[in-house]
C-alpha positions in Angstrom: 104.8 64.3 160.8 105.7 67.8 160.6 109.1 67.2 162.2 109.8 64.4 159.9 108.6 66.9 157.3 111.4 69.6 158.7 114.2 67.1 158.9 114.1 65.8 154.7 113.9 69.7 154.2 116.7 70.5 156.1 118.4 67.1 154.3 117.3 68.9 150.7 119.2 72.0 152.0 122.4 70.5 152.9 122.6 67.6 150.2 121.9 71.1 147.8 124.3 73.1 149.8 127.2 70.3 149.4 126.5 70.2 145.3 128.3 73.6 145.6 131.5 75.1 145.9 131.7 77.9 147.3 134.1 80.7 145.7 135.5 82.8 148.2 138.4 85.0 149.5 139.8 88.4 150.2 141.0 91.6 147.7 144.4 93.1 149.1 146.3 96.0 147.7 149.9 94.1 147.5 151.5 97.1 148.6 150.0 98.2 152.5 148.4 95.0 152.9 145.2 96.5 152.8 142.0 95.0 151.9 140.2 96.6 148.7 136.5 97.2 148.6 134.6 97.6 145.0 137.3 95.1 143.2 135.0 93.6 140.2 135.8 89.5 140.7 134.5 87.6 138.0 134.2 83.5 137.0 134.5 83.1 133.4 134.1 79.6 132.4 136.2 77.2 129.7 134.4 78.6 126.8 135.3 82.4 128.0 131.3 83.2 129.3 130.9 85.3 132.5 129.2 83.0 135.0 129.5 85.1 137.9 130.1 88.5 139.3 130.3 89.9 142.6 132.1 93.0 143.9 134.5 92.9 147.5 132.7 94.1 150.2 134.4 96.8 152.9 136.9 94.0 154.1 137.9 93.1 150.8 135.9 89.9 151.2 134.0 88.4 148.1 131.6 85.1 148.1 129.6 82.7 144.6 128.5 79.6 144.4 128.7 77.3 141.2 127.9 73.8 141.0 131.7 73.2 139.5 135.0 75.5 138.9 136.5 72.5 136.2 137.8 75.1 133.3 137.0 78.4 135.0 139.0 80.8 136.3 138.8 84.0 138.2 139.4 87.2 137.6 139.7 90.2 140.0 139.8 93.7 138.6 140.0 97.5 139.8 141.0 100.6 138.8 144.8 101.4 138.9 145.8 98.0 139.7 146.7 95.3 137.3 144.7 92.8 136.6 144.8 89.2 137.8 143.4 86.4 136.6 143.5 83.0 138.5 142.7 79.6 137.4 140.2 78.2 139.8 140.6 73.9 139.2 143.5 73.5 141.7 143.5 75.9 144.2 141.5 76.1 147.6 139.6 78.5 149.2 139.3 81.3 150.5 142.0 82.8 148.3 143.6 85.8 149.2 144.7 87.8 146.0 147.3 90.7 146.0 146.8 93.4 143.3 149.8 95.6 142.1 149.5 98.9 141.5 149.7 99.5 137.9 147.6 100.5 134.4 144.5 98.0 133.8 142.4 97.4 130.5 139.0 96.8 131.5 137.1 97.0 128.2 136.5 93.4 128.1 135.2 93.8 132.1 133.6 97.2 132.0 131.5 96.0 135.3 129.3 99.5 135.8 127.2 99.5 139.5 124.2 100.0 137.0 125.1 97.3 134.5 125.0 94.2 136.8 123.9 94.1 140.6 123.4 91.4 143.2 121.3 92.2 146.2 121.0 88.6 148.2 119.7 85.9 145.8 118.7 88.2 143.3 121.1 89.8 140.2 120.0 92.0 138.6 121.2 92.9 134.6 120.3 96.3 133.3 119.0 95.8 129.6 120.5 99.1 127.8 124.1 97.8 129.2 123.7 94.3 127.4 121.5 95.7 124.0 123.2 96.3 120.8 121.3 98.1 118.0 120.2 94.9 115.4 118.9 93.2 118.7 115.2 92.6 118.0 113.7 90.9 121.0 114.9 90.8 124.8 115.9 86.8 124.1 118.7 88.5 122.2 120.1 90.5 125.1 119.3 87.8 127.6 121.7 85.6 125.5 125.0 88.4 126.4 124.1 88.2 130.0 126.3 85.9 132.3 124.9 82.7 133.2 122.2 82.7 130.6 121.3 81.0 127.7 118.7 80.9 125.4 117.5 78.6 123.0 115.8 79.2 119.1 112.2 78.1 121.3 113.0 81.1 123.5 113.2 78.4 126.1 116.0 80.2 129.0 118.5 78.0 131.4 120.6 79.6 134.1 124.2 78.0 135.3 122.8 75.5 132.5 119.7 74.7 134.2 115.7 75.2 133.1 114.7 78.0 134.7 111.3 77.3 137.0 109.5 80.7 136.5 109.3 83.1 134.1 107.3 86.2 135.3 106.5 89.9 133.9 106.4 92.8 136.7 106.3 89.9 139.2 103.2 87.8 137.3 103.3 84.6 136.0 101.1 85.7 132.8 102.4 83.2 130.3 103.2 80.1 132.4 104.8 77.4 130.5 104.6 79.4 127.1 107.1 82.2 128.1 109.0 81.7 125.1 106.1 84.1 123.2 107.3 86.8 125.8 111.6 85.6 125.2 110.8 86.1 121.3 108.3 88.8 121.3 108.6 91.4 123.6 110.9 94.2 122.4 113.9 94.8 124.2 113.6 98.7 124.2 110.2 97.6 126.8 112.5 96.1 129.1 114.7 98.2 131.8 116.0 95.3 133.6 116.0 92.0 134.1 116.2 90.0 137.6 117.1 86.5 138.2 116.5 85.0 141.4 118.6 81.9 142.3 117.1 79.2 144.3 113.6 80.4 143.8 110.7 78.5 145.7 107.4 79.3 143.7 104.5 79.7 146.4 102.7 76.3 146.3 99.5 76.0 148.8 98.9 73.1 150.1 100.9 70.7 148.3 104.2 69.6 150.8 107.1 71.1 151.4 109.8 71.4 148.5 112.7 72.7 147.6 114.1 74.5 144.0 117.9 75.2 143.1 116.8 76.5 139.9 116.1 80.0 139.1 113.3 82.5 137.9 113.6 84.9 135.9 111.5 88.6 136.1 111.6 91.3 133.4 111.0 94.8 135.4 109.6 97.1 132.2 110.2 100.8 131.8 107.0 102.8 132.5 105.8 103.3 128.8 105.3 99.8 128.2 103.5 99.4 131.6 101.3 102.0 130.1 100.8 100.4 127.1 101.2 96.7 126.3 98.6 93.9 127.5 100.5 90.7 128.4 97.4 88.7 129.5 96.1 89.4 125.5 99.6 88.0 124.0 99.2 84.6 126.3 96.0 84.1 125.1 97.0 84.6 121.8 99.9 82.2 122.0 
């Protein structure tokens, strides 16, 4: 039983892993033929949203996942090189993109280490960099960071999926009825935000399974640790 157990799991992870397509390739300064480490690569999608990030590594090498690149396209930028931008629906990977030396806007991709950062599964946004002054609940700012949207319910997807969790400081304290927290908690309470791709919520006792969705975790700044009762507001909702 268990090995019959072990083999659909591994068939979940490979039926899941072949629903992807994985974005890959190498950053190289045009000019030595050197690879270039801290390039900001982004996928925008057809309607302009970032959908992911990821800075080249040492080698120049860069790796996402998305379940489809129809209407996206990349775009890899870095200090004093010009940027390129790459339509992703016809091309195969890994790419190998050569950067020219030359002035480079990046207002529109002002990608600071402190703004977004992915550490294995997990990305993590920093609030202050996505918050503009009228915002008045963190569901505001969560709607400017890439991937995610929120509905009027409060109600978050990622990649345009449901999220599966919604947790506070690492607790589930609202369960289904997160959208009081996506509505009501103030943003100014909120230092960052994690989401963690292909989370699997601990489940005792009740089979294997397997989750492509995300969860998302709100990491709060140390005054409203101090101050604010979550348990109280999901009773109250």
């Amino acid at each position: 039983m268990k090995r019959l157990f072990t083999s659909l799991f591994c068939l979940l992870i490979a039926c899941i892993a072949m629903s992807q397509i994985n974005v890959s390739g190498t950053v190289i300064d045009k000019e030595n033929n050197e690879p270039l480490s801290g390039a900001s690569v982004i996928i925008k999608g057809a309607d302009g949203k970032i959908k992911k990030y990821a800075s080249s590594k040492g080698d120049g090498g860069f790796a996402m996942t998305l379940p489809s690149v129809e209407g996206c396209r990349l775009e890899v930028s870095m200090m004093s090189f010009a940027k390129k931008t790459i339509p992703l629906d016809s091309v195969s990977f890994p790419l190998k993109i050569y950067l020219e030396h030359g002035a480079t806007l990046l207002k529109e991709v002002a990608v600071k280490a402190d703004r977004i950062r992915e550490q294995g599964d997990t990305i993590t946004y920093g609030v202050s960099a996505f918050a503009h002054t009228q915002d008045r609940s963190i569901g505001d700012v969560l709607k400017r960071m890439p991937g995610i949207d929120v509905e009027k319910s409060g109600k978050i997807k990622y990649q345009g999926e449901d999220i599966n969790k919604f947790y506070i400081e690492g607790s589930d304290l609202l369960g289904g009825k997160y959208g009081i927290a996506t509505n009501g908690i103030s943003h100014e309470d909120v230092g960052a935000v994690e989401v963690m791709e292909n989370h699997q919520p601990m489940q005792v006792l009740s089979g294997i399974s397997f989750s492509d969705k995300a969860a998302i975790n709100l990491k709060l700044k140390n005054k409203a640790k101090a101050t604010r009762s979550f348990n109280g507001e999901a009773r109250g909702g």
